[in-house]
OpenMM code with the backbone's topology and positions (N, CA, C; nanometers):
from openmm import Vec3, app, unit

residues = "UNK UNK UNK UNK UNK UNK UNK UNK UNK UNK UNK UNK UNK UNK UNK UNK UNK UNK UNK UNK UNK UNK UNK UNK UNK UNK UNK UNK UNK UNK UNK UNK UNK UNK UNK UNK UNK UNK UNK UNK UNK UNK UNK UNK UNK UNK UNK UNK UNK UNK UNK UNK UNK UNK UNK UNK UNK UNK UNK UNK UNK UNK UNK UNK UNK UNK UNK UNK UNK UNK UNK UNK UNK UNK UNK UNK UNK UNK UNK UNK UNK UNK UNK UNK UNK UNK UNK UNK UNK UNK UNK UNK UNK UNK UNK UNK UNK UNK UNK UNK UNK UNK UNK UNK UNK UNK UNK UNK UNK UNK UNK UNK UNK UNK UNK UNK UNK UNK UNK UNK UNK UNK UNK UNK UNK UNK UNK UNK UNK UNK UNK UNK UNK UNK UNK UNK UNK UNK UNK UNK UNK UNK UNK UNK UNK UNK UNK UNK UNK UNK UNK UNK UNK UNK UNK UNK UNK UNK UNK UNK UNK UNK UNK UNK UNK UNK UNK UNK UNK UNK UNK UNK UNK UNK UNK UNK UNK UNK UNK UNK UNK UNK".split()
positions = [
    Vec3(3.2497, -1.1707, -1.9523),
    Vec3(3.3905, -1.1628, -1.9191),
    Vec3(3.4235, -1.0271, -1.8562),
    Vec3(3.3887, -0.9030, -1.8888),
    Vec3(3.3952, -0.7793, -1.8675),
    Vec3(3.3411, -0.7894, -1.6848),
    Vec3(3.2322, -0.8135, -1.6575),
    Vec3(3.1642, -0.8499, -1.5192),
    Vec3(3.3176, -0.9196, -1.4520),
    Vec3(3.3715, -1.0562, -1.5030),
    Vec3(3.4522, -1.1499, -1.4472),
    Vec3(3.5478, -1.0555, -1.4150),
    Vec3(3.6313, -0.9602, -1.4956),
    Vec3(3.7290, -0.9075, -1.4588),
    Vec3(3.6844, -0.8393, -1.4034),
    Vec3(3.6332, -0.7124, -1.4031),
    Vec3(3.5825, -0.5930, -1.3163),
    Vec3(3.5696, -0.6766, -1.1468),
    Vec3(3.4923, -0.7571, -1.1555),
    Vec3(3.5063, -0.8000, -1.0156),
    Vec3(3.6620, -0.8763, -0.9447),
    Vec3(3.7074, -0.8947, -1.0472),
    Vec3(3.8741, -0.9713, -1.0099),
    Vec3(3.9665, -0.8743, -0.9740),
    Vec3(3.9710, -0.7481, -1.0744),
    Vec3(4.0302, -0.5881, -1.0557),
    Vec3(3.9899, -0.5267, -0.9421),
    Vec3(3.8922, -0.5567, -0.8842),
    Vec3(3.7855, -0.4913, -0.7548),
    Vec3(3.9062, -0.5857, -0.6794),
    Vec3(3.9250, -0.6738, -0.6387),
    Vec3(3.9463, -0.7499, -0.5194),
    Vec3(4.0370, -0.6448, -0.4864),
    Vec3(4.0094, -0.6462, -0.3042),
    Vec3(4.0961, -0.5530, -0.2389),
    Vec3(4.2417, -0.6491, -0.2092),
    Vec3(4.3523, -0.5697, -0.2357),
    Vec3(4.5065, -0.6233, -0.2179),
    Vec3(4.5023, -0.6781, -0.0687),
    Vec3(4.5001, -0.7496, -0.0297),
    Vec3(4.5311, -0.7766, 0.1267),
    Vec3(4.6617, -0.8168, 0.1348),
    Vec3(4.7446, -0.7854, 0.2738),
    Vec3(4.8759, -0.8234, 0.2852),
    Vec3(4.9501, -0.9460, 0.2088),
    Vec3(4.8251, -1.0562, 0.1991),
    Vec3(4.9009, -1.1741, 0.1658),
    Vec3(4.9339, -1.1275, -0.0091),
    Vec3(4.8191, -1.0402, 0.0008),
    Vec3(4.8632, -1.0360, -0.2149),
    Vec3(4.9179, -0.9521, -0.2427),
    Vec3(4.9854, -0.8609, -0.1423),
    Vec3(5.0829, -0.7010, -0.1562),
    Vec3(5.2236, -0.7996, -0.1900),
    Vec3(5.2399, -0.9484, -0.1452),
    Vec3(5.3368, -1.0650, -0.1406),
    Vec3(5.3667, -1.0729, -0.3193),
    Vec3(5.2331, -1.0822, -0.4044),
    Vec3(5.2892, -1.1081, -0.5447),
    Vec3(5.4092, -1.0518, -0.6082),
    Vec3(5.4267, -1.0761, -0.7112),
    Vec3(5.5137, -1.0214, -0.7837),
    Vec3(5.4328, -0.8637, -0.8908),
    Vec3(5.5268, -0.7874, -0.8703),
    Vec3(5.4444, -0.6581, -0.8953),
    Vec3(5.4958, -0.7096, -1.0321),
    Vec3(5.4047, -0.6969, -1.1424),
    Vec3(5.4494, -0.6861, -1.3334),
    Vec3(5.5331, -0.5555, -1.3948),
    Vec3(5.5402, -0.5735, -1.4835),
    Vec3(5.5289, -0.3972, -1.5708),
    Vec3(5.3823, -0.3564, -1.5515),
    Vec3(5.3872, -0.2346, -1.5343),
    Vec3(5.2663, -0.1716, -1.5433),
    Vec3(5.2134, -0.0574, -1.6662),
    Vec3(5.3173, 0.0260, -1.7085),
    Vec3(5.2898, 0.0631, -1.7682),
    Vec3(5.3109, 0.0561, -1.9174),
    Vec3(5.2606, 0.1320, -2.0750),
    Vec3(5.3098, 0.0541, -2.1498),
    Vec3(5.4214, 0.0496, -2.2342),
    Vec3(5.4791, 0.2043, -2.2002),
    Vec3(5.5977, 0.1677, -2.2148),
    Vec3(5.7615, 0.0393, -2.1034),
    Vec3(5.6713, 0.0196, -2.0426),
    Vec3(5.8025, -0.0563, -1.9519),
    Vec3(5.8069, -0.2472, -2.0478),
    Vec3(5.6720, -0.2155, -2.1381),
    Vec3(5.6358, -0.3296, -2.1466),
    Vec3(5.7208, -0.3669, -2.3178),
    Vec3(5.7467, -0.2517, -2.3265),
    Vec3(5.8291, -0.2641, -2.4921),
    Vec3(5.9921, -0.3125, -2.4425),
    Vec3(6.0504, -0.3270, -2.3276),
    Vec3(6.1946, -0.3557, -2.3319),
    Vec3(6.1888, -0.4677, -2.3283),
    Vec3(6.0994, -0.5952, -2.3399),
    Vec3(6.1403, -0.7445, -2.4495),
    Vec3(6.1116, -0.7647, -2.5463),
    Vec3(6.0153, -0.6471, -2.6344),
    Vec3(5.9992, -0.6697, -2.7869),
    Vec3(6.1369, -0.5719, -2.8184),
    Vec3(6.1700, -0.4949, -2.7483),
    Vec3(6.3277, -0.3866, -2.7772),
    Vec3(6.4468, -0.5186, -2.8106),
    Vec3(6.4613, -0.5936, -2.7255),
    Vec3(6.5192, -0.7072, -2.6750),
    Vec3(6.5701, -0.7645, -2.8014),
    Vec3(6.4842, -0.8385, -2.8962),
    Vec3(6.4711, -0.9289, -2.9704),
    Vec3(6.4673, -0.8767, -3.1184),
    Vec3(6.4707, -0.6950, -3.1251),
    Vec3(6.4917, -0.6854, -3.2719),
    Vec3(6.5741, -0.7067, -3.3579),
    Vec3(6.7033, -0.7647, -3.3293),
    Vec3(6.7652, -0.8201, -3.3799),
    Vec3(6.7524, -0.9339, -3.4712),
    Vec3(6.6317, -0.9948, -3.3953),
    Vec3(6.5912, -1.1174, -3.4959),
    Vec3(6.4833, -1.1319, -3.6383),
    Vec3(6.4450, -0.9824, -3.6122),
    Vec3(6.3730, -0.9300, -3.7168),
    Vec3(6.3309, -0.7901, -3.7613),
    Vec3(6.3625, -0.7576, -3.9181),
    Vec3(6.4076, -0.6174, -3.9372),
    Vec3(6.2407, -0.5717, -3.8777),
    Vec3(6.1613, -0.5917, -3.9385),
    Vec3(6.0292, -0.5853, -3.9294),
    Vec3(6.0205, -0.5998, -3.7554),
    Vec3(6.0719, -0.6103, -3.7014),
    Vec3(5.9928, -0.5733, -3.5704),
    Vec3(6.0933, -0.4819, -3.4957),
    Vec3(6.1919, -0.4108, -3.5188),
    Vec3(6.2433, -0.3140, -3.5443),
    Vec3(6.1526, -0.2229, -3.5570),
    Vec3(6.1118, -0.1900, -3.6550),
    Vec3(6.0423, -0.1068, -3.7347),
    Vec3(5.9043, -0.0938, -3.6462),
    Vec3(5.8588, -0.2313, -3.6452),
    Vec3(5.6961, -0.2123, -3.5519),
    Vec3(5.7299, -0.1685, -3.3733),
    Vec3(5.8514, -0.1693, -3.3677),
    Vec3(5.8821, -0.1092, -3.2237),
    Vec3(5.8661, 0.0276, -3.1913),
    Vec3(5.9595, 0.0781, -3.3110),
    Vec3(5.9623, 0.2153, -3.3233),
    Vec3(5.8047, 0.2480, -3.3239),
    Vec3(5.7383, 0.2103, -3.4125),
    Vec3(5.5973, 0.2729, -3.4406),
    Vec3(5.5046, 0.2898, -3.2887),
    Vec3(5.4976, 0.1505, -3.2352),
    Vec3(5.4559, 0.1659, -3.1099),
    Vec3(5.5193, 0.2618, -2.9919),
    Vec3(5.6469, 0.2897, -2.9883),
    Vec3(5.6947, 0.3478, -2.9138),
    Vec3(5.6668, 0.5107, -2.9222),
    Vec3(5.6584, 0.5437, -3.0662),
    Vec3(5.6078, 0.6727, -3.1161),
    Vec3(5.4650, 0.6771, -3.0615),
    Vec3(5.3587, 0.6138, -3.0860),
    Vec3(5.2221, 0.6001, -3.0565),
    Vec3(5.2100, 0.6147, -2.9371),
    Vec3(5.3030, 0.5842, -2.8118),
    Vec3(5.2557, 0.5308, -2.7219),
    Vec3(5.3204, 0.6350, -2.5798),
    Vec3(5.4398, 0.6880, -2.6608),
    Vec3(5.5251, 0.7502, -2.5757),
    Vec3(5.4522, 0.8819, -2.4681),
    Vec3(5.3972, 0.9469, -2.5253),
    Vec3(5.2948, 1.0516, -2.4545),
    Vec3(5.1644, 1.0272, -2.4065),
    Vec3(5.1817, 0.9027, -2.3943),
    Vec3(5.0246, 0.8682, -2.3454),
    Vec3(5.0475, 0.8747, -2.1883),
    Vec3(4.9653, 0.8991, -2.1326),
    Vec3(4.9491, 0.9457, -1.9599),
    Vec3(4.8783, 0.8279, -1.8878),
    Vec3(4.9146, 0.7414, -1.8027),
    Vec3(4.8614, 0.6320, -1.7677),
    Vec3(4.9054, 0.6029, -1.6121),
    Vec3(4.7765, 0.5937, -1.5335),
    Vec3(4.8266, 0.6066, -1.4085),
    Vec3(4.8841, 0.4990, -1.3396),
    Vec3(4.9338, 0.4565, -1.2562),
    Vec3(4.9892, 0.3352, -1.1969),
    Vec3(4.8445, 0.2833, -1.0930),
    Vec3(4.7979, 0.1908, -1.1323),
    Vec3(4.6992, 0.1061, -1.0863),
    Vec3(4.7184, -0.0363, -1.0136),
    Vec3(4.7413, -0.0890, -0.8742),
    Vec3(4.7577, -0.1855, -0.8751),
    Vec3(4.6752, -0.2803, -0.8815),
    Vec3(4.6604, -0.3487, -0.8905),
    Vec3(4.5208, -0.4730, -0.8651),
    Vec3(4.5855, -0.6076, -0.9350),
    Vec3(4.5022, -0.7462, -0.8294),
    Vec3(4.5584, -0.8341, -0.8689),
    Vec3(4.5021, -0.8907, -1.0629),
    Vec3(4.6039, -0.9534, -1.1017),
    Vec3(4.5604, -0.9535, -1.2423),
    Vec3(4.6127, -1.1129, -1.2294),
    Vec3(4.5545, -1.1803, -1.3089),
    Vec3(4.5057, -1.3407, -1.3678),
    Vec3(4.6465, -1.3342, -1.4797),
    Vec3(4.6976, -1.2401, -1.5457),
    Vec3(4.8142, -1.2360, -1.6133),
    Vec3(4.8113, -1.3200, -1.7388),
    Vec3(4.7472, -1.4421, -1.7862),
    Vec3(4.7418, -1.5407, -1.8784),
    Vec3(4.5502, -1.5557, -1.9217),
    Vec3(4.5001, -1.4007, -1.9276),
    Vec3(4.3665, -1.4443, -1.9998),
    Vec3(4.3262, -1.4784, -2.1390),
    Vec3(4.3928, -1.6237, -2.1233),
    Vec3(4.3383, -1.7188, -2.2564),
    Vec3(4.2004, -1.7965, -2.2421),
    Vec3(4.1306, -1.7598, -2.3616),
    Vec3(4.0330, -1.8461, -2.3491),
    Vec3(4.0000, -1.9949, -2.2620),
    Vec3(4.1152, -2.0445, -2.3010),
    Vec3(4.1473, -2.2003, -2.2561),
    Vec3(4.1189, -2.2201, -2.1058),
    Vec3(4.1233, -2.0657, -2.0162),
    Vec3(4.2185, -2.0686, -1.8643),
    Vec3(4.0264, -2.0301, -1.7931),
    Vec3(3.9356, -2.0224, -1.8840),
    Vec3(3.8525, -2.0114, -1.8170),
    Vec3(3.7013, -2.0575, -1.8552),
    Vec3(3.6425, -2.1323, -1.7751),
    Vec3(3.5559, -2.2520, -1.7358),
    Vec3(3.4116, -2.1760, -1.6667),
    Vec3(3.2971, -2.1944, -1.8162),
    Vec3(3.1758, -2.1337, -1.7698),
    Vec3(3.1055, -2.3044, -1.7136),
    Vec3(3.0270, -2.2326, -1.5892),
    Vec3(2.9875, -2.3838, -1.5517),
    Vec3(2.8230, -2.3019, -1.4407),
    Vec3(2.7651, -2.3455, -1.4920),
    Vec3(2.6258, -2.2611, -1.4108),
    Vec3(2.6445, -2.1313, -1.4772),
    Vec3(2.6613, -2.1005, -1.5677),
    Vec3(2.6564, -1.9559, -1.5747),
    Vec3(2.7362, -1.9017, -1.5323),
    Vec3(2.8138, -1.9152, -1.4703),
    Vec3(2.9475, -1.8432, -1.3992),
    Vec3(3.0649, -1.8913, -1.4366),
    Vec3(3.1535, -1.7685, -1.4310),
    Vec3(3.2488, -1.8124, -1.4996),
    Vec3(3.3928, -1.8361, -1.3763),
    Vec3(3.4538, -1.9121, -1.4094),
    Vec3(3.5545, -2.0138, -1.2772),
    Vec3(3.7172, -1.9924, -1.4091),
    Vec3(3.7948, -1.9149, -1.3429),
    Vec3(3.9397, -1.9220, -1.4395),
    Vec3(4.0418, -2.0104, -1.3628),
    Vec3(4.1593, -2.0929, -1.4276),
    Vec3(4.2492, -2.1431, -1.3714),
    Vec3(4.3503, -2.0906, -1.4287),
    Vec3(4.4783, -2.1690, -1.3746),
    Vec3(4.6177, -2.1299, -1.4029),
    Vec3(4.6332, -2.0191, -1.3362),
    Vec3(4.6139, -2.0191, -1.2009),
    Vec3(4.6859, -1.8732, -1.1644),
    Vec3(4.8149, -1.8630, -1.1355),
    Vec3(4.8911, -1.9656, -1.1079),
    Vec3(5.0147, -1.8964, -1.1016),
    Vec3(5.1393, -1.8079, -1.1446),
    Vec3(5.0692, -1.7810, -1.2438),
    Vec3(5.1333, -1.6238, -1.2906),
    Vec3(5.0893, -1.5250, -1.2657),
    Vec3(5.0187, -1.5307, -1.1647),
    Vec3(4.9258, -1.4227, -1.1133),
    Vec3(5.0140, -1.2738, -1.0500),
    Vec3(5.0004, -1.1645, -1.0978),
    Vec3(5.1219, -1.0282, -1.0435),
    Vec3(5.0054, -0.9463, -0.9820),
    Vec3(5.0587, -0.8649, -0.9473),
    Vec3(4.9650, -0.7242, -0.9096),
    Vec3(5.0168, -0.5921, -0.9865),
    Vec3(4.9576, -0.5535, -1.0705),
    Vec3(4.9342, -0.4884, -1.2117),
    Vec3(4.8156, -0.3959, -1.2208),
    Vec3(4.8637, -0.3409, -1.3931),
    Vec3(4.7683, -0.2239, -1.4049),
    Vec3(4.6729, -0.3731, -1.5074),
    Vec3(4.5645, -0.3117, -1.4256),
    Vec3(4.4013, -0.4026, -1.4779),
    Vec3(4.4480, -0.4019, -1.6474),
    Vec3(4.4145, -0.2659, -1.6845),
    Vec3(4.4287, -0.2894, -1.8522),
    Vec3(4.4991, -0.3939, -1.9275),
    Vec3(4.6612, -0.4441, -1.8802),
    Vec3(4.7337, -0.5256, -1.9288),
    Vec3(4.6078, -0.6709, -1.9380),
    Vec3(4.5547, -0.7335, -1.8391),
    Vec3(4.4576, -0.8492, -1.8226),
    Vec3(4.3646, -0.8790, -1.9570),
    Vec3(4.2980, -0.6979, -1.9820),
    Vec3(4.2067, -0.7191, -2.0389),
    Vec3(4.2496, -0.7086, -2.1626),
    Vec3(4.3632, -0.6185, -2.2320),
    Vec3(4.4171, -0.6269, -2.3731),
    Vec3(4.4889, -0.7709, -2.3688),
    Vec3(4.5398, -0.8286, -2.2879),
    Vec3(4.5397, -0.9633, -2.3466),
    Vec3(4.4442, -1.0430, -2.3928),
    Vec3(4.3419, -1.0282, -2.3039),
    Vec3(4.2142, -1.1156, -2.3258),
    Vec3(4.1873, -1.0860, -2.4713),
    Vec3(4.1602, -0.9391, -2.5244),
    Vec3(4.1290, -0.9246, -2.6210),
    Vec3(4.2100, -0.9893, -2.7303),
    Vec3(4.3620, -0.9961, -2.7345),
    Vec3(4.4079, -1.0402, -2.8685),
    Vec3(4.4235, -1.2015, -2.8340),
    Vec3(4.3849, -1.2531, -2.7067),
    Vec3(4.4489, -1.4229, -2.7128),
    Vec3(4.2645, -1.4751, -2.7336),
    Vec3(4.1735, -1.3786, -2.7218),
    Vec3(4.0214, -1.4454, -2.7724),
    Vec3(3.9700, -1.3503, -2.8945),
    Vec3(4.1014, -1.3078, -2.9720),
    Vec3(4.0734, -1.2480, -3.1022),
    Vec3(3.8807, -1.1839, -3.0773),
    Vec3(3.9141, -1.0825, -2.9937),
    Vec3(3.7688, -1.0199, -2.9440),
    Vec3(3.7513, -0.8962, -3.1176),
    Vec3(3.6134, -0.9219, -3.1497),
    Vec3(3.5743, -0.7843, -3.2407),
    Vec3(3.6441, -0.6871, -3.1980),
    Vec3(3.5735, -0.5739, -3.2737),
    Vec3(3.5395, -0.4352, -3.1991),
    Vec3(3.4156, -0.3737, -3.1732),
    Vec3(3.3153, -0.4519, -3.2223),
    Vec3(3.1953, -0.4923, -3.1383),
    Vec3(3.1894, -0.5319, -3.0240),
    Vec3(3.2392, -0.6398, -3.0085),
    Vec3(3.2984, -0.7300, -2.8551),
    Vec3(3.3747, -0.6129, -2.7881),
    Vec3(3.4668, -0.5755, -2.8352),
    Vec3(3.5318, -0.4328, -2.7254),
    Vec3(3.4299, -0.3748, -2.6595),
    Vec3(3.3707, -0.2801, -2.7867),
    Vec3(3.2660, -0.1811, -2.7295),
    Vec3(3.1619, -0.2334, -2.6366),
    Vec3(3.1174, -0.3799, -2.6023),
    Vec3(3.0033, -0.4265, -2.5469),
    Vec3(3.1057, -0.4210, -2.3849),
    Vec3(3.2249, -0.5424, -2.3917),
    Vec3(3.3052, -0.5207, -2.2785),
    Vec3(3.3060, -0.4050, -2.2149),
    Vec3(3.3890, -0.2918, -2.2901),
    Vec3(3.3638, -0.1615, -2.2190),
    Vec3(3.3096, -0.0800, -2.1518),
    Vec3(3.1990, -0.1723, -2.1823),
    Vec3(3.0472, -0.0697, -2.1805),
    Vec3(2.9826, -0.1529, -2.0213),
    Vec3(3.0056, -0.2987, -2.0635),
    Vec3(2.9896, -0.3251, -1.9378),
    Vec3(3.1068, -0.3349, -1.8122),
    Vec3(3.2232, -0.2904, -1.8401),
    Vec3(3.3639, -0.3108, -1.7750),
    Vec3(3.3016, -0.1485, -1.6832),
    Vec3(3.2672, -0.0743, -1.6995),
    Vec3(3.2589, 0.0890, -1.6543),
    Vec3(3.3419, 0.1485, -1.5857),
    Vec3(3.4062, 0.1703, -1.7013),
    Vec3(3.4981, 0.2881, -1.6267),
    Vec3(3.5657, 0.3699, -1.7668),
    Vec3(3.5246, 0.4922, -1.7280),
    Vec3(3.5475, 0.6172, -1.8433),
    Vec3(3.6133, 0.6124, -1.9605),
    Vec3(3.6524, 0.6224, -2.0569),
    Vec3(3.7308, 0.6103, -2.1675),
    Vec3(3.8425, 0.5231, -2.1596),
    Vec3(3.8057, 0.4039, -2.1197),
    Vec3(3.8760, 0.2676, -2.0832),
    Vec3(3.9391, 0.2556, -2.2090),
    Vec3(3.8626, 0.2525, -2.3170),
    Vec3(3.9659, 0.2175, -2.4376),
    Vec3(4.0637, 0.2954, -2.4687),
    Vec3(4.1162, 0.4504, -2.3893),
    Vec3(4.2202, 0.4461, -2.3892),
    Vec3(4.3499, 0.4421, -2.3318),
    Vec3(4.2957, 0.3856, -2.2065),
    Vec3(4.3956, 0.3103, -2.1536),
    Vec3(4.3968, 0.1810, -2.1880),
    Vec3(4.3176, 0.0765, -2.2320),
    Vec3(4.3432, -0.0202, -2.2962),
    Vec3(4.4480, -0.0312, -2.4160),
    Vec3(4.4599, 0.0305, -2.5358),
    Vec3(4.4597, 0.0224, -2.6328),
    Vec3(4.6433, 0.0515, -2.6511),
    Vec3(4.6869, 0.0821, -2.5712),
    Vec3(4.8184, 0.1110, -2.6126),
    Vec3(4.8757, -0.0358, -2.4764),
    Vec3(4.8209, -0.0988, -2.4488),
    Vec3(4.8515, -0.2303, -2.4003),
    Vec3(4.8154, -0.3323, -2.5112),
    Vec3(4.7545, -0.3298, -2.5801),
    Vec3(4.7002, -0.3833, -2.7034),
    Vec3(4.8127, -0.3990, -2.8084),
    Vec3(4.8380, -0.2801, -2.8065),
    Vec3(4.9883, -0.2861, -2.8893),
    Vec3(5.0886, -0.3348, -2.8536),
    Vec3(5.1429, -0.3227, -2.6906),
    Vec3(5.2826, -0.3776, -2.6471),
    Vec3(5.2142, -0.5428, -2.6585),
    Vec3(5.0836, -0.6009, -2.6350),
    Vec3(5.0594, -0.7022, -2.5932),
    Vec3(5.0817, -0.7673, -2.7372),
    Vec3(5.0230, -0.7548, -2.8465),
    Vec3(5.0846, -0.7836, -2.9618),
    Vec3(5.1904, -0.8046, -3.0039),
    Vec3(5.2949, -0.7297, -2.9423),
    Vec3(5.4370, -0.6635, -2.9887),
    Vec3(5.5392, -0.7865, -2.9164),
    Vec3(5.4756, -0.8087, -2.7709),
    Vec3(5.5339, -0.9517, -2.6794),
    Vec3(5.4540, -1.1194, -2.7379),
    Vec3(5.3702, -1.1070, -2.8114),
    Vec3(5.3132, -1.2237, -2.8531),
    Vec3(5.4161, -1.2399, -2.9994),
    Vec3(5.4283, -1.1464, -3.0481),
    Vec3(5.5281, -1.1561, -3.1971),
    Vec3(5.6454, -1.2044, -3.1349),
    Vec3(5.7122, -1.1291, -3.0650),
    Vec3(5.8250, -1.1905, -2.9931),
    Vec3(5.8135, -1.3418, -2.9603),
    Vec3(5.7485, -1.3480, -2.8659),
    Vec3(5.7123, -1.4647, -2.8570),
    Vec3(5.7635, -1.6065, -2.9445),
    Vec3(5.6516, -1.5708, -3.0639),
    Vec3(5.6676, -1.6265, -3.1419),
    Vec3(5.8212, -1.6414, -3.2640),
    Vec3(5.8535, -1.5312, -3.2816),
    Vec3(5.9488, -1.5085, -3.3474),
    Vec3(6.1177, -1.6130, -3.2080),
    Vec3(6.0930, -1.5974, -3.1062),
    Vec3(6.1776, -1.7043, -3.0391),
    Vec3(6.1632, -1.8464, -3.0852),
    Vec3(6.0424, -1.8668, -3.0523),
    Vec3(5.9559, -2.0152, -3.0511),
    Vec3(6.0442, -2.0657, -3.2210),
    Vec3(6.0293, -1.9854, -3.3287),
    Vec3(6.0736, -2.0179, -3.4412),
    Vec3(6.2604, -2.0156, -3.3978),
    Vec3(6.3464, -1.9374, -3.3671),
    Vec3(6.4556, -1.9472, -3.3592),
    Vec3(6.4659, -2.0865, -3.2761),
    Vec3(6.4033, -2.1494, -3.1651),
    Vec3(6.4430, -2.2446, -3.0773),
    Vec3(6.3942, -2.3972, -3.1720),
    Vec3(6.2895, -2.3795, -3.2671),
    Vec3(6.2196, -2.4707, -3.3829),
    Vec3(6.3428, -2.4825, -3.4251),
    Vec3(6.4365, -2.4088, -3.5068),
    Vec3(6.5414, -2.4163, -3.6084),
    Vec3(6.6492, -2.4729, -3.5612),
    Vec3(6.7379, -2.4818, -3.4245),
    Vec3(6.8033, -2.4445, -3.3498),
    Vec3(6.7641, -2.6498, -3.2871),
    Vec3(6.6470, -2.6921, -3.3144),
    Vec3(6.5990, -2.8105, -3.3164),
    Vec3(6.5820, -2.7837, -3.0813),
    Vec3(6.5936, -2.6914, -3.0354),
    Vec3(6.5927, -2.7161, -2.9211),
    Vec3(6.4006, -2.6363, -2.8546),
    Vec3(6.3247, -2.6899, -2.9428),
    Vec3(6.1829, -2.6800, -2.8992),
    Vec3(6.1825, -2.8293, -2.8825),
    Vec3(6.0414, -2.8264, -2.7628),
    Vec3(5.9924, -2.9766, -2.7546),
    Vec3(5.9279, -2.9443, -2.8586),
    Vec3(5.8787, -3.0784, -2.9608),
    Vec3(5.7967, -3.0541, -3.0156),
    Vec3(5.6356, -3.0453, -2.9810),
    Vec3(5.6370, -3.1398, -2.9100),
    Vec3(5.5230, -3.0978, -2.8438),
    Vec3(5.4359, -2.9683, -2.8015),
    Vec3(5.5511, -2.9074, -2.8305),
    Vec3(5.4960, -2.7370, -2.7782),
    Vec3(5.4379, -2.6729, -2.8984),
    Vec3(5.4643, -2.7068, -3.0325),
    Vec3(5.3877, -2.6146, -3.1373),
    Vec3(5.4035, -2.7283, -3.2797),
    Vec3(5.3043, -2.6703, -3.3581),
    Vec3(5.2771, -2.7049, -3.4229),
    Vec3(5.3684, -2.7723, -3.5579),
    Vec3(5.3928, -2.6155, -3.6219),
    Vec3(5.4527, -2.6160, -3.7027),
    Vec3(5.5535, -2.4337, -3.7510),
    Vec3(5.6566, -2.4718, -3.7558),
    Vec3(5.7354, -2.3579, -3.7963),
    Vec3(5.6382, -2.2569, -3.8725),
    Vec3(5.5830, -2.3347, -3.9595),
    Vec3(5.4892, -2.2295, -4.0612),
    Vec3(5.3619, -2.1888, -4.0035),
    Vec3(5.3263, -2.2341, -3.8371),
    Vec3(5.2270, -2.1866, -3.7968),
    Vec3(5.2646, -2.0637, -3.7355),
    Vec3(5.3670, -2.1097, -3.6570),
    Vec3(5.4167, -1.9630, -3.5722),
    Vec3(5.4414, -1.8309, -3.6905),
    Vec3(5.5013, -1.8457, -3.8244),
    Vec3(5.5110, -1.7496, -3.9058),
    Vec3(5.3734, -1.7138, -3.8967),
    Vec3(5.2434, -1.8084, -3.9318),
    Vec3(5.1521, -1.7680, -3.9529),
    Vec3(5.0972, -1.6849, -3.8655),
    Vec3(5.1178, -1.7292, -3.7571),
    Vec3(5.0836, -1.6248, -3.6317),
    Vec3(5.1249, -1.4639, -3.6158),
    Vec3(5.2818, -1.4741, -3.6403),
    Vec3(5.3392, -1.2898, -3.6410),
    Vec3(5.2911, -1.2771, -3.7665),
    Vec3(5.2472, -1.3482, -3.8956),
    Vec3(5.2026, -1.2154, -3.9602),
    Vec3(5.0441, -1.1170, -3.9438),
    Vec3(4.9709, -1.2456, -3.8794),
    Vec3(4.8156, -1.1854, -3.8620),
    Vec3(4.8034, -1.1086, -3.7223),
    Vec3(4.9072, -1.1338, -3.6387),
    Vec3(4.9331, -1.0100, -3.5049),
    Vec3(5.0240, -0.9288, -3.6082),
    Vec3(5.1253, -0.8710, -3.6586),
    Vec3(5.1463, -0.7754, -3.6952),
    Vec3(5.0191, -0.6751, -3.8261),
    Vec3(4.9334, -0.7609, -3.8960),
    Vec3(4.8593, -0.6755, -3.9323),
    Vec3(4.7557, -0.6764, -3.8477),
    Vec3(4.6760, -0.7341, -3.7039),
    Vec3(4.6592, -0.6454, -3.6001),
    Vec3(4.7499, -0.5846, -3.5879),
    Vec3(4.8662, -0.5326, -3.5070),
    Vec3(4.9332, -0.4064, -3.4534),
    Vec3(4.9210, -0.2797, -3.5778),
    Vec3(4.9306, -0.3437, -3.6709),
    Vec3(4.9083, -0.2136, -3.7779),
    Vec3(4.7738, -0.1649, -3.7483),
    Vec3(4.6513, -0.2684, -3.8003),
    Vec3(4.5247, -0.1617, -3.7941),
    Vec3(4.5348, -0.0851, -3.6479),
    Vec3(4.5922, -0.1096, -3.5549),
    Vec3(4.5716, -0.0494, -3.4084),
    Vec3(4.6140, 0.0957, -3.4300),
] * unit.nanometer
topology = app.Topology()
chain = topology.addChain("A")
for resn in residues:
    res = topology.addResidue(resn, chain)
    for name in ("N", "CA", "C"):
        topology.addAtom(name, app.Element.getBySymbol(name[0]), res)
């Protein structure tokens, strides 16, 4: 996977893809929809602040490159040995890191698995520019979820879309104790 992206981050922007939609890039721009939604929970209040403290002095350059935006396991198809992703149409032009800290928390990667990625991703103390995307990326998946439950209650989810009320709880609590160990 590390190879897959590194070569996807490589692609040179050509006019037609300077056309995307540019994302947030950095990681603070990426906390004003978990800011958004603390209202709906004291506890993520609280985990805002923390990230925002953690994260506020970190130095992170503006990188564009096209990014896949949705790296879920699901979105990508090994076939010969090679690996083939779909769903691009959420595709932005972004800082690389956002791609790959998703990947990491939507394929619940080790930190074994980090360190191997990294190692083959090459490029200098990547994990710390990763790692404070790790956190906002967590911080927008809680959100996430914490909606998904207000629209459950509210009876205006398809159901089709999730499981069960008590899954999505289940979900913000094992991403918020990820965002803690982070």
């Amino acid at each position: 996977m590390a190879q897959f992206f590194k070569r996807l981050h490589s692609i040179k922007i050509s006019n037609k893809l300077k056309n995307l939609a540019k994302g947030k890039y950095l990681p603070l721009d990426r906390l004003k929809y978990p800011k958004s939604l603390t209202h709906l929970n004291p506890e993520l209040k609280e985990l805002v602040y923390l990230a925002e403290e953690k994260i506020k002095n970190i130095k992170i350059q503006k990188e564009f490159v096209l990014r896949h935006t949705d790296p879920n396991p699901h979105n990508f198809i090994v076939h010969n040995n090679k690996i083939f992703a779909i769903d691009w149409e959420e595709s932005k032009i972004g800082h690389y890191a956002i791609d790959i800290a998703d990947f990491f928390i939507k394929a619940n990667i080790t930190p074994n698995q980090k360190k191997l990625f990294y190692k083959k991703y090459h490029i200098k103390n990547i994990e710390i520019i990763v790692e404070p995307f790790i956190i906002t990326g967590l911080l927008g998946l809680i959100c996430w979820n914490i909606e998904r439950i207000e629209l459950i209650n509210s009876g205006k989810l398809d159901k089709r879309l999730y499981d069960t009320k008590e899954k999505e709880e289940l979900a913000i609590k094992r991403r918020i104790t990820l965002l803690r160990k982070t």
